[in-house]
C-alpha positions in Angstrom: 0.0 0.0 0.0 1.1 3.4 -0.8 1.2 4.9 2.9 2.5 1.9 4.4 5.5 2.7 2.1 5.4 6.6 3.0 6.1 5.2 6.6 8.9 3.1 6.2 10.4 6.1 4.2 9.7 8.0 7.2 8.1 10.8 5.0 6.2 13.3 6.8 2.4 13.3 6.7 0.8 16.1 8.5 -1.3 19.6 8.3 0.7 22.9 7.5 -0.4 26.3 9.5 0.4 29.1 7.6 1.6 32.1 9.7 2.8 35.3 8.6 6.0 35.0 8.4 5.8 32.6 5.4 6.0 34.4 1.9 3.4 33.7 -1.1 5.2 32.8 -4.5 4.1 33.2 -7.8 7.0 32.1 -10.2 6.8 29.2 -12.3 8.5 26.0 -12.1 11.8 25.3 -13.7 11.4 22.8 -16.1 14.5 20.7 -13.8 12.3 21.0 -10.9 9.1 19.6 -13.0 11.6 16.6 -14.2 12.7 15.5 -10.4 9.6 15.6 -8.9 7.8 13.8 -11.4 10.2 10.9 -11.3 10.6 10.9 -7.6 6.7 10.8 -7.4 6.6 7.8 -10.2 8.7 5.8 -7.6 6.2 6.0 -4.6 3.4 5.0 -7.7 1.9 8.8 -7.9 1.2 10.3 -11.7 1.5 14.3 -11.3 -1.0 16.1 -13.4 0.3 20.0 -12.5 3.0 21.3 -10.5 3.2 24.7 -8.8 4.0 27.0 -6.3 2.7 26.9 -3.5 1.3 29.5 -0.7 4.3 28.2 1.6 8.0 29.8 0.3 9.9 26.4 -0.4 7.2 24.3 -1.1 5.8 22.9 -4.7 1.7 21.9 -5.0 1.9 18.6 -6.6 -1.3 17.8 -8.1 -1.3 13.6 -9.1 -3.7 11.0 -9.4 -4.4 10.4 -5.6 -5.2 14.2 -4.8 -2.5 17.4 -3.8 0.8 16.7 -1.8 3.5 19.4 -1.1 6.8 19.0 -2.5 10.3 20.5 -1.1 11.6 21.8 -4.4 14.9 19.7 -3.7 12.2 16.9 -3.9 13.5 15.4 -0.8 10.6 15.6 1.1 6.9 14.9 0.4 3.9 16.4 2.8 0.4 14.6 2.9 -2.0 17.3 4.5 -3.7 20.2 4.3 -2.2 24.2 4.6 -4.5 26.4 6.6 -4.4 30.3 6.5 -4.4 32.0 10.1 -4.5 35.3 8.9 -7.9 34.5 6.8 -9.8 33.0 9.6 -8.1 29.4 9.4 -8.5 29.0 5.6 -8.1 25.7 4.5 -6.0 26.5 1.6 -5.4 23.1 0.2 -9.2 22.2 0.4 -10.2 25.4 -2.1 -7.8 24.4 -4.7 -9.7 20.9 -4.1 -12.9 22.0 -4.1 -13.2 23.7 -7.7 -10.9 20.9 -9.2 -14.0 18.4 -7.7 -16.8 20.4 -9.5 -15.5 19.9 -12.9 -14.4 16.6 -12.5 -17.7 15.1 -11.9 -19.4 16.7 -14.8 -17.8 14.2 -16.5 -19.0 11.2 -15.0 -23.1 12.7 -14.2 -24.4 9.9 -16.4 -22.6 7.3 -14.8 -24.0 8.2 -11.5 -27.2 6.3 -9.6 -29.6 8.7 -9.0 -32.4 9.2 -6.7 -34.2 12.6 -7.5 -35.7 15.1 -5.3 -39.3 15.8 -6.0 -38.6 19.6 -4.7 -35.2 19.6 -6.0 -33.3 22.4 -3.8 -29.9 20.8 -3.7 -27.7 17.6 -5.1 -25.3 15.8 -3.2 -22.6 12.8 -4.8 -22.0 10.2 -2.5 -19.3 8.0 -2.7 -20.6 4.7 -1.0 -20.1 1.0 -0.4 -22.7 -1.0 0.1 -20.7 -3.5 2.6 -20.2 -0.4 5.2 -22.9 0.1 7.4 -23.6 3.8 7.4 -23.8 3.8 3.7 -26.4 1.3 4.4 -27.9 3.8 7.2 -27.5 6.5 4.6 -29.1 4.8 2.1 -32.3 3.2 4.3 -33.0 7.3 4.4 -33.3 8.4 1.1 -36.7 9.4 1.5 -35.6 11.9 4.0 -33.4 13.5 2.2 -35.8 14.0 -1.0 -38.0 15.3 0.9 -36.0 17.8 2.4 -35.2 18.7 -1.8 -31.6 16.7 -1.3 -31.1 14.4 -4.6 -28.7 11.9 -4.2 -26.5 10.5 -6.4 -23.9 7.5 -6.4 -20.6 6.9 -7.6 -18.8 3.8 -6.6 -15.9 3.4 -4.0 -15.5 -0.3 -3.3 -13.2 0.7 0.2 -11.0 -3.2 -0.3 -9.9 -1.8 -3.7 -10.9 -3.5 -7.5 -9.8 -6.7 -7.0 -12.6 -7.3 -4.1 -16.0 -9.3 -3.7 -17.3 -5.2 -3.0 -16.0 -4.2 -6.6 -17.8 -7.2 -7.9 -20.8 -6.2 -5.9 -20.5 -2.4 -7.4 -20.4 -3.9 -11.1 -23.5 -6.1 -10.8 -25.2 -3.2 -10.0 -23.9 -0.6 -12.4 -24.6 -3.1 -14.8 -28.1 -4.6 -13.6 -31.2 -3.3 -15.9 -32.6 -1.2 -13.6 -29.4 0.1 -10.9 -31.7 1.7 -8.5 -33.5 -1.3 -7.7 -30.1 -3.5 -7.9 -28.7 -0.6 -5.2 -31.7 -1.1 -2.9 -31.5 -4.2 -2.4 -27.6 -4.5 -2.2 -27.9 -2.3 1.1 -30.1 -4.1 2.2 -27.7 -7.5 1.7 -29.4 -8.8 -0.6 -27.7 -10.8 -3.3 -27.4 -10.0 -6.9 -27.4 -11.6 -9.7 -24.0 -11.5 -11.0 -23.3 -8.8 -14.0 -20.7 -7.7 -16.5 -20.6 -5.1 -18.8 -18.7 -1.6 -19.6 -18.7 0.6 -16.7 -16.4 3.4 -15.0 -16.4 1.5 -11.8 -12.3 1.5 -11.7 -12.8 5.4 -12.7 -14.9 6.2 -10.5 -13.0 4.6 -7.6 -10.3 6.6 -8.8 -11.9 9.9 -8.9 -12.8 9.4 -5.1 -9.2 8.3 -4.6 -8.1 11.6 -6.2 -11.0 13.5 -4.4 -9.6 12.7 -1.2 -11.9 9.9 -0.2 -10.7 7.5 2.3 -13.6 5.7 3.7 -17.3 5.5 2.7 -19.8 7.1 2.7 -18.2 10.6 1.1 -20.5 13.4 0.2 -18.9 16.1 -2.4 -21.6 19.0 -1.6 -22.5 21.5 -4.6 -19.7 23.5 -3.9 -17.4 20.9 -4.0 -16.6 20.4 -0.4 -16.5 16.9 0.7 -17.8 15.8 4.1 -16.1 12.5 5.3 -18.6 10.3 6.8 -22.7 9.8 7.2 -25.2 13.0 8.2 -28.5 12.9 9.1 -30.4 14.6 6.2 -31.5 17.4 8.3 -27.9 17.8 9.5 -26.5 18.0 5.9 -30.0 20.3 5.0 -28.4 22.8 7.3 -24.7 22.3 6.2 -25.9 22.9 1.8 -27.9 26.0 3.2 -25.1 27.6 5.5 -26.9 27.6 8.3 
């Protein structure tokens, strides 16, 4: 596993506060910075998409296939976490340049997603889910609850045991089933499936959450592209889409 192999490099994973006394740079990257980062982030099985500078003087925002890290531009050292702003009422810096990049990355897979529409529609929510963890399965049992508060909610896969598991299996025979909705309700409720194999984005979509940030199930990605780790009553998340 990737972070098991951050440890035994002993690479630092933690959050950044910015205070003042850090500079903001603007330059671009030299193409022999671009070159050295992109090979030592190959070795640890990372693609980079986008280098740049970050908000913290000495530090690179490496954008890859498994979400942002920060780079030393020696490209010795590698930080998993997120940079916070003090002086802009604790910012989270790393979770803006997130946030926008998540909006436009799920246009791309809206008709590939398992949808269960609001009547009233007010807001959508995307839910990364499993159905083998239970508060995906609590999530899912109130659906109702959050249609009827205007919530539409709609599903990508994220098998949590990774593609070659009985859950990705699971995840196919639904994506693939004539009618997914009905395949979906009853796969939370443990029900089994008839097996099913076709084309689908399962292994894209797993990847997407993977770059997202995701790291356990359920995962809602709000309208504004903010993602919220872990299962809200629909009320609760009513009152987080509406900023209240």
């Amino acid at each position: 596993m990737f972070f098991s192999f951050l440890k035994k490099r002993l690479l630092v994973s933690l959050s950044l506060l910015l205070v003042s006394t850090f500079s903001f740079a603007e330059s671009k990257v030299d193409a022999q910075s671009v070159a050295s980062i992109s090979k030592k982030m190959q070795q640890i099985s990372l693609q980079v998409t986008s280098i740049k500078e970050s908000k913290v003087e000495g530090l690179y925002e490496v954008l890859t296939n498994s979400g942002i890290y920060y780079v030393s531009k020696n490209a010795q050292y590698l930080i998993y976490g997120s940079i916070y702003d003090i002086d802009n009422n604790m910012k989270n810096i790393t979770e803006s340049s997130l946030a926008s990049l998540r909006q436009n990355k799920l246009k791309a897979f809206s008709n590939d997603m398992i949808t269960y529409k609001a009547a009233n529609e007010k807001h959508v929510i995307t839910v990364f889910t499993d159905t083998s963890c239970a508060y995906c399965q609590k999530l899912h049992s109130e659906i109702a609850d959050y249609n009827k508060l205007g919530i539409t909610v709609r599903y990508l896969a994220f098998p949590r045991a990774g593609l070659n598991s009985s859950e990705y299996n699971i995840m196919t025979s639904i994506w693939c089933a004539s009618d997914p909705k009905s395949a979906m309700d009853k796969a939370m409720k443990r029900q089994s499936l008839d097996p099913k194999q076709c084309a689908n984005t399962i292994k894209e979509q797993y990847e997407l959450g993977l770059f997202f940030g995701v790291r356990g199930t359920p995962a809602i990605v709000l309208e504004d592209g903010s993602l919220k780790p872990g299962y809200l009553p629909a009320t609760k998340l009513l009152q987080q889409l509406e900023g209240k």
